[in-house]
N, C-alpha and C positions, 0 to 999 in steps of 0.2 A: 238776595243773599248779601248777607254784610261779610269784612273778611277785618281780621286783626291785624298789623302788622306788629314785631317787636325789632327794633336796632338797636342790639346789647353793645355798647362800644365802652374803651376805658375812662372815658370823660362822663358822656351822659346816656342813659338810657330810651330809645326815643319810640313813639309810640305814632300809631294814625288808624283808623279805623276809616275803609273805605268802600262803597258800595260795588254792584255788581259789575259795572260798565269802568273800575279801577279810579271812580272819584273821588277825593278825599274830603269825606263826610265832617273828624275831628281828627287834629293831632296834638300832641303832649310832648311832654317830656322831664325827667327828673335825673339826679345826680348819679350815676354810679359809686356805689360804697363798697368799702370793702368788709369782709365777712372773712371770716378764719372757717364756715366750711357750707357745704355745698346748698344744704338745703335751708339756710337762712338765707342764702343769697338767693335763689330761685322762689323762694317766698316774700320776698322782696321785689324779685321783679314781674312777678304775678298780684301784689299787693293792688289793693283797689280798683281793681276792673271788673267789671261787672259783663260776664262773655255769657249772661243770658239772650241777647240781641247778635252773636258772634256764628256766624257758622265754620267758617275755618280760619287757622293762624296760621302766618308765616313768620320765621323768625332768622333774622341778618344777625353773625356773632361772630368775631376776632378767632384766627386759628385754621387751620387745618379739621376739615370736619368729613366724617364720611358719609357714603348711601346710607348708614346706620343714626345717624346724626351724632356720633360719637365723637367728643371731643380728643384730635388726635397728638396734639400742643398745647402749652403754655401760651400764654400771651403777655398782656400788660400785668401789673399788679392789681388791680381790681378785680379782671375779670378771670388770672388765670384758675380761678377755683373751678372753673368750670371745666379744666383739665379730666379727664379722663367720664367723663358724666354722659350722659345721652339725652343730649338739648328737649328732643320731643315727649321721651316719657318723662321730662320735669316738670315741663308746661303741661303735659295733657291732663296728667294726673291732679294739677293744681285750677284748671281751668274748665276741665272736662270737654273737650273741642279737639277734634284732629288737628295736629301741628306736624310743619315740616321746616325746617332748618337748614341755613345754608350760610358760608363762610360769606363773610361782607363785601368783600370785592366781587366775590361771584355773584352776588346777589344786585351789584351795580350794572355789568357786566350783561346781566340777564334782565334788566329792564331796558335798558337802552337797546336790546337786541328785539324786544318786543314790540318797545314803543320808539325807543329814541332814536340816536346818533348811528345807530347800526342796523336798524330797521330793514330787512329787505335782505341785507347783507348774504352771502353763503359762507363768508369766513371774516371773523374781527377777533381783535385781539380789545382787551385795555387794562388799562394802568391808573390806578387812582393812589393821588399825592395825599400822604396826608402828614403826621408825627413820623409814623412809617410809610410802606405802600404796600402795595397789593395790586393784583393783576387775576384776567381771567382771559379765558380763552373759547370762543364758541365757536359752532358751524351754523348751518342753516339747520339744525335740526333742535341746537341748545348749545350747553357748557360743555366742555371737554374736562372731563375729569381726569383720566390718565388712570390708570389703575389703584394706585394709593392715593387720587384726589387730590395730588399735586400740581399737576399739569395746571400751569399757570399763576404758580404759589412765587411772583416774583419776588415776595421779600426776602428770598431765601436762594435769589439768583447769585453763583458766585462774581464776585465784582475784582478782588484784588486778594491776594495772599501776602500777609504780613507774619513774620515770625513762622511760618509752615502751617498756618490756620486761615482757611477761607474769611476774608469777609464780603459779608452778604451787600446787594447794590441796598438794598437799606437804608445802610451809614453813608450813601454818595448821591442817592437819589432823592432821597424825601426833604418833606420840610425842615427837618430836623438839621439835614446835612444843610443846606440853603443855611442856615444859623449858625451852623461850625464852620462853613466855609468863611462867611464873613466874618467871624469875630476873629477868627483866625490873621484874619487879613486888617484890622482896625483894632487900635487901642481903645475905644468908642468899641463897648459891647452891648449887644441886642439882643432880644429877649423874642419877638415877635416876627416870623416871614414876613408877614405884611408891612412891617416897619421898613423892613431890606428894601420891598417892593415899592413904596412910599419915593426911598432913596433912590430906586434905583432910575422911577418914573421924572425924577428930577436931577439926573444925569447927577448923580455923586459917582465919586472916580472908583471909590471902593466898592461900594453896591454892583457898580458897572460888572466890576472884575469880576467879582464872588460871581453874579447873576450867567457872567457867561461861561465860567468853569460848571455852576450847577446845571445849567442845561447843555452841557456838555456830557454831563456825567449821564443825564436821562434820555440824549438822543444816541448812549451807549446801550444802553439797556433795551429800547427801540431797534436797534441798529440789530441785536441778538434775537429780539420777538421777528423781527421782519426775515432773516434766515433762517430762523427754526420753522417759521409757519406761514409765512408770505400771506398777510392777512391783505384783505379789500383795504377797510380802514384800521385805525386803530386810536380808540378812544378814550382820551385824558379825562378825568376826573378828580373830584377832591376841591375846595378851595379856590387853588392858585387857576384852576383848570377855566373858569368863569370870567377873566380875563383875556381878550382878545389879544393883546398885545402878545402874550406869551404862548398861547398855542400857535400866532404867527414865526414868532423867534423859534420854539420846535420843530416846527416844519422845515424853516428855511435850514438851519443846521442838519437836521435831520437830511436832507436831501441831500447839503452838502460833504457829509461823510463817506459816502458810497462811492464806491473806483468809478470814473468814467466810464469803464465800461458796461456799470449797468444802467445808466441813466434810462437807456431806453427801455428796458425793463421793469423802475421800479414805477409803478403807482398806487399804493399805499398813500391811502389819505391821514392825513393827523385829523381830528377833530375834537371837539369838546363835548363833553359827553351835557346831555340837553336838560336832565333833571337835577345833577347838583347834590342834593342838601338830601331831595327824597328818593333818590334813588336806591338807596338801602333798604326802605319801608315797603318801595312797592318791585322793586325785585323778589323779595321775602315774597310776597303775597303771592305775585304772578309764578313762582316756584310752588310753592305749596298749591295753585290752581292746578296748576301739571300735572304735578306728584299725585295728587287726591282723584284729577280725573284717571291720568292710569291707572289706578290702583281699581277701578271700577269698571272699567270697559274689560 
């Protein structure tokens, strides 16, 4: 059996077809555009695949998504068209192949509980950095959905009340804020996290600062996963996450936040989550294996 993977994200659309044993056979990728409405944009991302060699699809997408695969959120600009739509009868009807769907963090989340950084685990939690972020939450049995499919939707953790309106760790957590933190802090402005990162590996005074308010702000958000759910590990993703230096710096802050007196209670590991780039593609797949075997036993 071959299996499809789709990672509909707001930058690019990323593809992998990969065989029975979860090897990756071919992968792809093309721009996400934008469409003013539903069915040019899923005939666009169904466009040139050929799913006669496909026996099933998995597909990783931006949002709050349910057991229905129903789009339950907006997202970026590109892809919020996919708002209110049902991911699987898009694709299936366009590809003819069972398809199952799942929010992209959760779909990281569930590969690495399979294969990776969480393997073995009975409880993780993770967190993947990226423009925003995103968080999932599993047991030893899978994803914790939560009844609305929230449970673990940390983009939408509240972080700070300004003006009497929540804001989300978001704007404090992600790559995004890592770039508002610093320019905020430098007449010299930056376009690029990696650039901060660049800076900050060569000891500039402001990178320093920015770098240690931003993972301030994520061993806060850490600091909330670890008393809500007191995970084994909990595994970073995204990017910045493939850098050893910085899941060392999370750690060590992260330990350091906690009152003395739980020291001897916390061990929650930090880790890096082990796939990266493909974790999107083959969470989708390893989801849609699950979903299609139960649905048949």
């Amino acid at each position: 059996m071959n299996y499809l993977g789709i990672d509909i994200g707001g930058t690019f659309i990323k593809y992998a077809i990969v065989d029975k044993n979860i090897h990756i056979i071919k992968k792809w990728k093309k721009e996400t555009k934008h469409f003013t409405n539903a069915d040019d944009f899923y005939d666009y991302v169904c466009s040139d695949i050929d799913s006669s060699q496909i026996d099933l699809i998995g597909v990783s997408a931006p949002g709050v998504i349910n057991q229905l695969s129903e789009v339950l959120t907006e997202t970026s600009p590109n892809t919020k068209i996919m708002y209110q739509t049902c991911i699987n009868q898009e694709i299936k009807k366009r590809l003819v192949k069972e398809t199952y769907s799942i929010n992209d963090a959760k779909a990281a989340g569930f590969c690495e509980l399979k294969l990776g950084s969480a393997k073995g685990t009975k409880s993780s939690a993770f967190m993947i950095i990226g423009t925003g972020i995103g968080g999932c939450l599993c047991d030893e049995y899978g994803i914790i959905n939560g009844n609305d499919s929230l449970a673990g939707e940390l983009s939408c953790l509240p972080f700070n009340i300004e003006d009497g309106k929540i804001i989300s760790a978001s704007h404090f957590a992600s790559m995004t804020a890592l770039i508002e933190i610093y320019n905020h802090m430098s007449p010299k402005k930056e376009k690029y996290g990696k650039d901060i990162c660049e800076k900050y590996l060569h000891y500039d005074e402001t990178a320093l600062k920015a770098m240690e308010k931003w993972i301030l702000n994520i061993c806060f958000v850490l600091n909330i996963l670890t008393l809500c759910y007191n995970p084994e590990v909990i595994c970073i993703g995204g990017g910045i996450s493939e850098e050893e230096w910085f899941i060392q710096n999370v750690q060590k802050k992260y330990d350091g936040l906690f009152p003395s007196r739980f020291h001897s209670v916390l061990t929650a590991k930090i880790k890096q989550c082990k796939y990266h780039n493909e974790a999107n593609l083959l969470g989708a797949i390893l989801y849609a294996k699950s979903q299609f075997n139960s649905s048949i036993e």
